[in-house]
C-alpha positions as CSV (number, residue, x, y, z in Angstrom):
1,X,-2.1,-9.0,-17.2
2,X,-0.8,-11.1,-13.9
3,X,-1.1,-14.9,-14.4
4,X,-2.8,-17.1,-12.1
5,X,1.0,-17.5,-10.4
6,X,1.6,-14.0,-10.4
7,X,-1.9,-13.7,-8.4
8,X,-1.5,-16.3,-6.5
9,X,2.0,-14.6,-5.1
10,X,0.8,-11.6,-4.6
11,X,-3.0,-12.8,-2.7
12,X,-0.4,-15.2,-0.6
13,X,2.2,-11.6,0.1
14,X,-1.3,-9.6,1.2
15,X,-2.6,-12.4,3.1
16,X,0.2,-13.1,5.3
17,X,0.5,-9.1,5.7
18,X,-3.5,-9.1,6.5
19,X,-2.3,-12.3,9.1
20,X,1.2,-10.1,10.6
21,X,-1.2,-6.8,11.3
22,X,-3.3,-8.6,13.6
23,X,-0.4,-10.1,15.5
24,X,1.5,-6.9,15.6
25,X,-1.9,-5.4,16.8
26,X,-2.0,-7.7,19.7
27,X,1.5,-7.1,20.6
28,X,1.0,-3.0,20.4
29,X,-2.2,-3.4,22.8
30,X,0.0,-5.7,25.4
31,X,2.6,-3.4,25.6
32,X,0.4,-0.6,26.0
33,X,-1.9,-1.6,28.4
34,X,0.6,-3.3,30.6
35,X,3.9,-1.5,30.4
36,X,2.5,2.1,28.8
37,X,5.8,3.8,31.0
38,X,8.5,1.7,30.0
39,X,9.7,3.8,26.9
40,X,12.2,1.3,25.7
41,X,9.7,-1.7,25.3
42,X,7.6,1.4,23.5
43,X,10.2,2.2,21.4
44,X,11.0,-1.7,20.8
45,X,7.7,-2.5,19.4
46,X,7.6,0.8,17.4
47,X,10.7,0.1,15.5
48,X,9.7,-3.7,15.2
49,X,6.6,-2.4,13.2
50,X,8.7,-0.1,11.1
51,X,11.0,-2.6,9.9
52,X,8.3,-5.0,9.3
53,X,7.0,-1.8,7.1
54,X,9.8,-1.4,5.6
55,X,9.8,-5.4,4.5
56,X,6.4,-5.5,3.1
57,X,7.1,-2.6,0.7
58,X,10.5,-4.1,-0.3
59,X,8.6,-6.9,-1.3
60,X,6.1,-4.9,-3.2
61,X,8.6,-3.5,-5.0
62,X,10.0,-6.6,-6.2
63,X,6.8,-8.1,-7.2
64,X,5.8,-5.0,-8.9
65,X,9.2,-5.0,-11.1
66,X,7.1,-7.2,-13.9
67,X,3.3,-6.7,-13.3
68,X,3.2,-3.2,-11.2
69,X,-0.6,-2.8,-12.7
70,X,-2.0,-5.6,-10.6
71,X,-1.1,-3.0,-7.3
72,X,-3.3,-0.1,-8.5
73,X,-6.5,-1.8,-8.3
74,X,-5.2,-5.4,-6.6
75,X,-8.1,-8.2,-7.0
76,X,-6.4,-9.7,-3.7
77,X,-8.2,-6.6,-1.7
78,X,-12.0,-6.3,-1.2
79,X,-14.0,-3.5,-3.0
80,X,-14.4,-2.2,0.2
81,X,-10.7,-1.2,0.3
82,X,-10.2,-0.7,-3.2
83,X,-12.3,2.0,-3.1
84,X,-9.5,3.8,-0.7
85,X,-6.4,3.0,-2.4
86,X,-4.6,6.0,-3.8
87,X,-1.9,4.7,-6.3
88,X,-1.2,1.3,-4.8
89,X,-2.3,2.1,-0.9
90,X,-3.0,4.2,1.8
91,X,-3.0,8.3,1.0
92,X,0.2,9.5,3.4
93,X,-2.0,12.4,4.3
94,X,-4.5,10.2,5.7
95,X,-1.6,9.7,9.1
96,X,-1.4,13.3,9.9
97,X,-5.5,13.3,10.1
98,X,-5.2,10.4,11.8
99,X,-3.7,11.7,14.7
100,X,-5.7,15.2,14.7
101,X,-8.6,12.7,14.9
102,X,-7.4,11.1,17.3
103,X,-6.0,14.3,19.5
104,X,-9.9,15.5,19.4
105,X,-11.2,12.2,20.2
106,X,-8.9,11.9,23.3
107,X,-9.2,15.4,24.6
108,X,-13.0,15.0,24.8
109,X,-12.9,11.4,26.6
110,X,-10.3,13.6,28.9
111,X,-13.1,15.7,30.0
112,X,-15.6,13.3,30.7
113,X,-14.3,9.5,31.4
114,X,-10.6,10.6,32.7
115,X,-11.7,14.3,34.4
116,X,-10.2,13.4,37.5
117,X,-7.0,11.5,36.6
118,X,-6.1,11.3,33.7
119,X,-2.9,9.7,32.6
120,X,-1.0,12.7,30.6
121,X,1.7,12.2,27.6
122,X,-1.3,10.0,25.3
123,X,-2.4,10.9,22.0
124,X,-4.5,14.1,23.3
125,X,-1.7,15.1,25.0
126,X,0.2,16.9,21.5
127,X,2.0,20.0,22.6
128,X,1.6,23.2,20.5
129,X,5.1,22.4,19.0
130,X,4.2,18.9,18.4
131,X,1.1,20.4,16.5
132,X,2.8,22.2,14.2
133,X,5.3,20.2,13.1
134,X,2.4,17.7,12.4
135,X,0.5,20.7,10.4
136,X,4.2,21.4,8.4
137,X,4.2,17.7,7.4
138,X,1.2,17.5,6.5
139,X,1.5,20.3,4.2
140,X,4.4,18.8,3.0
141,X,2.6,15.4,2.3
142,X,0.2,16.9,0.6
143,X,2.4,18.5,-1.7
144,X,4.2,14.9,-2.7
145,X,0.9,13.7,-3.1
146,X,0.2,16.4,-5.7
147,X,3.2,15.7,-7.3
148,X,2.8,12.0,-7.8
149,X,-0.9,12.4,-8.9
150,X,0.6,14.9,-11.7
151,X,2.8,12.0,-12.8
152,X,0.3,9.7,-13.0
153,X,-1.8,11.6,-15.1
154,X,1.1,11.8,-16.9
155,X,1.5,8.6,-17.5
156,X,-1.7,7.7,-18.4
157,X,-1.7,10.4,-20.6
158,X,1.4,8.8,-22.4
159,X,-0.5,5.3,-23.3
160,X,-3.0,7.4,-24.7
161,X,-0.7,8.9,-27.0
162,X,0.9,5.6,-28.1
163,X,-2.4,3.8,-28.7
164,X,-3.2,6.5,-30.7
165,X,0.6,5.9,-32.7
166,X,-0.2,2.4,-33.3
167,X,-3.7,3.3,-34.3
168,X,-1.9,5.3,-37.5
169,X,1.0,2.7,-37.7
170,X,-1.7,0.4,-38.8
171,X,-3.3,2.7,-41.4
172,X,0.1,3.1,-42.5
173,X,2.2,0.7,-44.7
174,X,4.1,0.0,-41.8
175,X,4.9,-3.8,-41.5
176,X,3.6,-5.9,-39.2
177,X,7.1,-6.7,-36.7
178,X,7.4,-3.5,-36.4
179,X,3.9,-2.0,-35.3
180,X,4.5,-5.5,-32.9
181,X,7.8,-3.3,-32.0
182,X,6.1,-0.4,-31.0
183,X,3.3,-1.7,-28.8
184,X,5.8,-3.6,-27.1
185,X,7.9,-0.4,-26.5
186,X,4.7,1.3,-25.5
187,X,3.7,-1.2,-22.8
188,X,7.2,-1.9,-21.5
189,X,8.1,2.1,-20.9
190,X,4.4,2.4,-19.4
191,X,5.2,-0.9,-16.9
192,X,8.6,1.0,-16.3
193,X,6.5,4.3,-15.0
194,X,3.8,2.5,-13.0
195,X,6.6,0.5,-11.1
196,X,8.6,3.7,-10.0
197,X,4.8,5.5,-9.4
198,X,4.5,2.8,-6.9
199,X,8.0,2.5,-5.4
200,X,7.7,6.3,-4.8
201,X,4.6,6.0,-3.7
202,X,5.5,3.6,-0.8
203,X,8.7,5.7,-0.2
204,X,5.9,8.6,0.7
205,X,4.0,6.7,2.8
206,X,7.1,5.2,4.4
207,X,8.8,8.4,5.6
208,X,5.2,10.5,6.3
209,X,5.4,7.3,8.7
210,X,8.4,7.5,10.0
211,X,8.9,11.7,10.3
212,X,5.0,11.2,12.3
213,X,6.2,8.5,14.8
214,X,9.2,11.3,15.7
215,X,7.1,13.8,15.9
216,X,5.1,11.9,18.6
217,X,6.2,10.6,22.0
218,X,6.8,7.3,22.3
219,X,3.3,6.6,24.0
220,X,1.6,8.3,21.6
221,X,3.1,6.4,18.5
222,X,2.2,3.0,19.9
223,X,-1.5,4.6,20.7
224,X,-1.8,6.5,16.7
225,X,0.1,2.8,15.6
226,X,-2.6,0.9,17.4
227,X,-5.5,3.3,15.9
228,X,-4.3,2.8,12.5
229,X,-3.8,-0.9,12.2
230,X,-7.4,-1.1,14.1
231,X,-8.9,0.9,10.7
232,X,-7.0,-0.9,8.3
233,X,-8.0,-4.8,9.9
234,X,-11.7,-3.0,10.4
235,X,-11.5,-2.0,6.7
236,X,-10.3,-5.5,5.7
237,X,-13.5,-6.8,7.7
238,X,-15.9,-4.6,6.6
239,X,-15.4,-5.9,2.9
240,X,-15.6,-9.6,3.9
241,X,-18.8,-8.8,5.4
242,X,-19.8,-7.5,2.3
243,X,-18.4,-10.5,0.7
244,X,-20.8,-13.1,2.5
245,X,-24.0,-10.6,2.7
246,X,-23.9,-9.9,-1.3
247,X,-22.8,-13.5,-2.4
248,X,-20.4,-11.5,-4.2
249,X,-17.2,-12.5,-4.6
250,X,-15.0,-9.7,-4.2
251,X,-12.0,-11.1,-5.7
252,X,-13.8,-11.5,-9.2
253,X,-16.8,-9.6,-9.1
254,X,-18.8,-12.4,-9.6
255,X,-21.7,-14.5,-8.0
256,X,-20.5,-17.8,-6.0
């Protein structure tokens, strides 16, 4: 279990990211709306974001090394988003239907609000190549995902096994060190698991990233980039709102 440093490290590491989406929100929206043809102030922001990415789940990592638990159901986040974590964040798949969501979305505004001019190479502008190489990653996505679910079952599975092993060490004459010796092994191998789960896990959701903004031109990165940090602060929002409407707190499940 994380002590109240620990949590106070990690709340302080998702706050300031929580703070950093919302700037880098502003600045996708700026460049968008007022330089949307100048490809290398696109491409500037893009990889700004990326590295910044790339930070945050360096960070992770290194927080995670002794208390990687505390990321698979954070008490930092709000139920709200909790309940859409998939082992430590965001599902990768999620990005590719992301942008088919938003390709649909933009196609039909296309034929009613922009009918007569409509400025081509956006979001609802993916060419039938584009498409598919979104549809291959995606099936390769889903795949990983698969995959990483199967070894978290896994390890769950394990600590199963070795609380039922130190259930018969103690009906066993067995001294006391070293039943003490094998919990201790037990925990420390299962810490060892959930903290490469996770580091794997962000590696996923870090190239699904990085392969989709390729993919895309870069007008239509800044646009999906823009869509996606809009859900995520939204998502953020929605469970404050629930926050102050229950008189829950959200961070401890109890009443204030």
């Amino acid at each position: 279990m994380a002590s109240s440093s620990d949590q106070v490290q990690f709340v302080e590491c998702y706050q300031n990211w929580i703070i950093e989406q919302q700037q880098l929100l502003e600045e996708l929206l700026q460049v968008h709306n007022q330089n949307p043809n100048d490809e290398q102030e696109l491409c500037c922001i893009i990889g700004k974001l990326i590295k910044h990415f790339q930070e945050y789940t360096n960070g992770r990592a290194q927080l995670a090394i002794d208390k990687p638990s505390s990321f698979f159901l954070p008490t930092w986040c709000t139920s709200v988003e909790n309940s859409c974590l998939w082992l430590g964040g965001c599902r990768p798949s999620l990005l590719t239907l992301l942008v088919y969501t938003l390709c649909g979305s933009h196609v039909e505004s296309q034929h009613t609000e922009y009918l007569r001019e409509a400025r081509r190479g956006n979001i609802g502008d993916l060419s039938a190549d584009q498409l598919t190489l979104v549809g291959e990653l995606q099936c390769r996505t889903i795949q990983e995902e698969e995959r990483l679910s199967k070894r978290m079952a896994s390890i769950q599975e394990n600590i199963a096994d070795c609380r039922q092993l130190t259930r018969l060490a103690n009906n066993s004459d067995d001294t006391e060190s070293h039943i003490g010796q094998v919990e201790q092994y037990s925990l420390d191998s299962h810490s060892k698991d959930l903290a490469s789960i996770l580091v794997d896990s962000d590696k996923l959701r870090m190239n699904t990233l990085k392969e989709l903004i390729g993919i895309l031109s870069p007008l239509q990165a800044v646009e999906f980039l823009i869509a996606g940090k809009q859900l995520h602060l939204c998502m953020n929002q929605w469970g404050q709102r629930r926050h102050h409407i229950t008189g829950m707190d959200e961070h401890t499940g109890e009443g204030i």
